[in-house]
N, C-alpha and C positions, 0 to 999 in steps of 0.2 A: 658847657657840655651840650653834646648836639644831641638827636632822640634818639640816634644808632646807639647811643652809650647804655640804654637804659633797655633794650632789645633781648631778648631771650638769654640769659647768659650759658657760655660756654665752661667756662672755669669759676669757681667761687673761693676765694681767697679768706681762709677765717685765721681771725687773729683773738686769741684770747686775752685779755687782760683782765688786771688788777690793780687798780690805783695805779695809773700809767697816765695823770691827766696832761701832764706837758708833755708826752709823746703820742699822745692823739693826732695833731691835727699833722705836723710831720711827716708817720708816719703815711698818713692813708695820703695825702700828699704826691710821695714818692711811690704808693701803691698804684695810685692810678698813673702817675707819669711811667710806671713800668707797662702797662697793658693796654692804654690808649691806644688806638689806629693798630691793635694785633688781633684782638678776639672780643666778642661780648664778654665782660664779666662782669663780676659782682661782687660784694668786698660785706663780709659778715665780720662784725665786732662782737664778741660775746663779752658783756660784762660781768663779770664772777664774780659778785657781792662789794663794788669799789664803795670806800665810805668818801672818795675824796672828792674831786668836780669832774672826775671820767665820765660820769652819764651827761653832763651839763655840756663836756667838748664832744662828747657826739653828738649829740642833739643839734647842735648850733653846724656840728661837719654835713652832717645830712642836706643844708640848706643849699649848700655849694656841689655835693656829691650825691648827686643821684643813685649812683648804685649802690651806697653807702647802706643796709639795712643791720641793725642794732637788736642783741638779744639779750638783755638781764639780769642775771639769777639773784632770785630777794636775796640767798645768804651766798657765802661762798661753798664751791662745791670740788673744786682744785681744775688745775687744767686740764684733765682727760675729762673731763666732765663737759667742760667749757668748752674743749674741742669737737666733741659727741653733740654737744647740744648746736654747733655749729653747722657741721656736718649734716645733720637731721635737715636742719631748716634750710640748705642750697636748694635752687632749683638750677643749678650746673649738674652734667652729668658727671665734671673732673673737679677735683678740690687741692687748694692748696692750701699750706698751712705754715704760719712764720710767727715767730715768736712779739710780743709786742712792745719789748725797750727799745727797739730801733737799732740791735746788734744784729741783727739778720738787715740783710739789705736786700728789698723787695727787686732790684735791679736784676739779681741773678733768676728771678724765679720762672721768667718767659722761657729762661737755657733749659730749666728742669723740665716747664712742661713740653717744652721742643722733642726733648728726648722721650716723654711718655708719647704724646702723639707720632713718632717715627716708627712706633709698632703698629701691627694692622689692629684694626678697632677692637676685633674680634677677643684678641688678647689682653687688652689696656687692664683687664680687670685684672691681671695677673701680674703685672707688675706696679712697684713702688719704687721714686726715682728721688732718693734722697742727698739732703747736701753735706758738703764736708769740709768743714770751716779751715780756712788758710788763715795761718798768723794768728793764732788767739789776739784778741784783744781784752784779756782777762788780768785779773790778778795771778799770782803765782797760787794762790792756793786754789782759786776756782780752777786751772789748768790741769794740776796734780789731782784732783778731784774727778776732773771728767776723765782723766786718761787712764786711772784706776777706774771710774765707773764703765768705763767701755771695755778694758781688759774683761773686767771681771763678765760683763753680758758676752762678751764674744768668744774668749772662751766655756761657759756656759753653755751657751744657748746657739754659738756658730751661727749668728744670726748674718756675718757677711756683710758687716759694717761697720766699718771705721769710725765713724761718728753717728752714735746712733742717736746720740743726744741734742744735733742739730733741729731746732726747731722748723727747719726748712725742708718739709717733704713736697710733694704732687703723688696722688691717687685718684683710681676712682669713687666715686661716692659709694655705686654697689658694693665694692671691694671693702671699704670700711665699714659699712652698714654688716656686712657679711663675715665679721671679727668679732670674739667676745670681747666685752665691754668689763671693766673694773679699773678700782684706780691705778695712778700711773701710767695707765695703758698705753699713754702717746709715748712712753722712754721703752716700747719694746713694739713698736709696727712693723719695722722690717721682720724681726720676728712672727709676728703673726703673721704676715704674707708670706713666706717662706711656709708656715705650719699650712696654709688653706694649698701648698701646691704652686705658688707664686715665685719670684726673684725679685731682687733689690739690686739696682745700679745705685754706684752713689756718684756726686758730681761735683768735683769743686767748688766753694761759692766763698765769698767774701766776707769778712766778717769785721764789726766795727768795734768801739769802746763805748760801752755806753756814757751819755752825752747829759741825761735828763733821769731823776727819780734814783729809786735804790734797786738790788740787788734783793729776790725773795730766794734767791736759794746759795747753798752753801756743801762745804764736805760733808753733812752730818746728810742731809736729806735729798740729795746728788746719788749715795752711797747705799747709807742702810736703813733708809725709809724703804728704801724699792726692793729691801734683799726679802722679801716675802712674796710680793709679786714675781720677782725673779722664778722664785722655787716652782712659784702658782703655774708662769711660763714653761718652765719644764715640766713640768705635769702634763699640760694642755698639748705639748708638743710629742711626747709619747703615747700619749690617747687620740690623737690625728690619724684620721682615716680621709684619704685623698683617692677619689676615684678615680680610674680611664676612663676617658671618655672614648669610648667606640664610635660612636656614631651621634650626630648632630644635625636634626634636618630643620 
């Protein structure tokens, strides 16, 4: 790694896990072969209580990746948590976010933030440029799972997304910092940016089988763990006051 790698970063790439330790080193791997020679960045692991050797394969990735920086939590806290506490600690102004069994393929995520950066700066806070998984590589019930869980947000909440459940978004940092925060929150963003005044492009991206480790989620909490949050969302979305801005000096 040269010392341009380690330079200011532009985007910061947080990937939360949980007992994910044979997709550790893979995955950041193929993290940094996506962003090398395009932008400074920086690559935040949030570890969410792993009991298994995840702290021990980051630790040892850090020695090879420099931009590699690693955050904790003594218990677990779930992944909006994970994500928030990632998010917090960039010192990128843009963030990206991908899930960490290695079904998201860090390859597409330079197209997403191509397409945030193609807006003028001035707006970047206002948009969120999410992906949109081609060809499941699921079981048949995780498939029927998500495609019922997304019916059910998008008729709801008209949130304007196809897959809202892809772990693969780009935003700004302000823009997340400037969303309430509660659980599940990352299964309802483009929602919230839409509620602050915002849009959501979404962008085809690729999507794999996973290869390594198990499965923490299922129909049961895919579904109607979130259907409370959901309500909480439309709550938040009819008590949304969005000013004009008249003027901006």
């Amino acid at each position: 790694m040269s010392s341009s790698d380690v330079s200011l970063p532009l985007i910061a790439v947080v990937v939360p896990v949980k007992n994910e330790a044979d997709n550790i080193l893979p995955l950041i791997t193929e993290i940094a072969a996506a962003f090398s020679g395009r932008w400074p960045f920086e690559i935040i692991y949030v570890d969410d209580g792993s009991d298994d050797a995840t702290p021990a394969r980051l630790d040892a990735a850090k020695n090879d990746y420099p931009q590699l920086r690693v955050i904790r939590h003594r218990q677990s806290c779930g992944q909006s948590q994970a994500v928030a506490s990632g998010v917090k600690a960039a010192r990128a102004p843009y963030v990206a976010t991908l899930d960490g069994d290695g079904q998201n393929d860090p390859a597409d995520v330079p197209a997403l933030f191509e397409r945030l950066l193609a807006v003028p700066e001035a707006d970047r806070d206002m948009l969120l440029v999410a992906g949109h998984r081609q060809k499941r590589q699921d079981t048949g019930l995780r498939r029927l799972s998500s495609k019922v869980a997304n019916g059910v947000r998008a008729a709801m909440l008209g949130d304007a997304t196809p897959d809202s459940g892809c772990g693969l978004k780009v935003f700004s940092r302000e823009a997340f910092l400037d969303m309430p925060r509660f659980n599940h929150m990352h299964r309802f963003l483009p929602a919230l940016m839409i509620r602050r005044g915002g849009k959501v492009i979404s962008v085809r991206v690729n999507h794999r089988p996973r290869e390594r480790g198990q499965s923490k989620y299922g129909l049961w909490n895919r579904l109607w763990v979130g259907i409370v949050d959901l309500f909480g969302v439309m709550w938040l979305q009819r008590r949304a006051s969005v000013p004009v801005i008249d003027r901006r000096d």
